[in-house]
N, C-alpha and C positions, 0 to 999 in steps of 0.2 A: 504494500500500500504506500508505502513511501516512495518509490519508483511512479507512482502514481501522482502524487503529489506536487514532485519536481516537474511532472510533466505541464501540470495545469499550473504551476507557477511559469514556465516559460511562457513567455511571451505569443510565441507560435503559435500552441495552442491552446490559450488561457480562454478562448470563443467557445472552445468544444465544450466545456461546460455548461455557458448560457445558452447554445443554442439548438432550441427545440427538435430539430433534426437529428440530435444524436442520443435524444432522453431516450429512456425504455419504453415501450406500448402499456398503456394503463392496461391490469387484469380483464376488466368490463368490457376492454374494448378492442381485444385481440380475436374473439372471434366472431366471426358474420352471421349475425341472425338472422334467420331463415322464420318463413310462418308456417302454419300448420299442414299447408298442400304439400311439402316437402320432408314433413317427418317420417314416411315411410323410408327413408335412404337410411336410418338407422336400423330397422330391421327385419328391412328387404331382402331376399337374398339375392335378387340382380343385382345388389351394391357388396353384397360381401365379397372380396377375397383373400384368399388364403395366401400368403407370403412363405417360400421358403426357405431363399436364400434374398439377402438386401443387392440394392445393385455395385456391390462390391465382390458379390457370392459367399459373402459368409453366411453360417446359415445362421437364421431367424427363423419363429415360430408366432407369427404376428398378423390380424387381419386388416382390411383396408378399412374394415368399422372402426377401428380404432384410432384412424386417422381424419376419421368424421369425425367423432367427438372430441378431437381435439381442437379442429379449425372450425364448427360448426358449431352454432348452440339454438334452441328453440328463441324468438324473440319471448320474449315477458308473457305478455298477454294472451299468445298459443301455448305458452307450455304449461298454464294452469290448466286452459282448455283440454290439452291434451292428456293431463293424468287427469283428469275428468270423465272423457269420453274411456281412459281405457279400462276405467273400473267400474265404469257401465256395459263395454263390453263384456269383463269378466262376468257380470250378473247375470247378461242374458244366454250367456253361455253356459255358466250353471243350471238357468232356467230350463233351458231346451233340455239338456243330459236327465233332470231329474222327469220331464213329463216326458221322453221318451222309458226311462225306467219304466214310468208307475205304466204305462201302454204296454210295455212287453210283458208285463208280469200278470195282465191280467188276460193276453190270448193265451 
């Protein structure tokens, strides 16, 4: 850090600190929010793939979802929507299994 230090006291490059072109990307604002037409890319399987080697050929064991959820995030407002809708779908998907049940059991 002191190598560091000397650098931003040189004259040189004493700008690279104030200026905004070299700060870091706020957390909130590194990934692009996408709305709700586009959350199946998370787990679709046309968007998944399987990785085995990186493009260097070392091997890896890692999917391309994983590289969605890093550069991608629901916007705000869809992604309440969407654990919304998917714990309605779970309900009705319960619903259908148990009145198909109680139908088999009674021919």
């Amino acid at each position: 850090t002191s190598a560091q230090e000397e650098i931003l006291n040189d004259g040189r490059f004493s700008c690279v600190a104030r200026d905004p072109r070299f700060w870091e990307m706020p957390e909130k604002e590194r990934k692009v929010k996408i709305d709700k037409r586009f959350r199946a890319m998370f787990h679709d399987k046309k968007f998944k793939l399987r990785y085995t080697v990186d493009k260097r050929g070392r091997p890896v064991n890692y999917t391309s979802a994983e590289n969605l959820r890093k550069f991608y995030a629901l916007s705000e407002s869809d992604s309440d929507l969407s654990e919304g809708d998917s714990k309605e779908i779970a309900v009705k998907k319960k619903k259908k299994k148990k009145a198909k049940g109680k139908g088999e059991g009674d021919s």
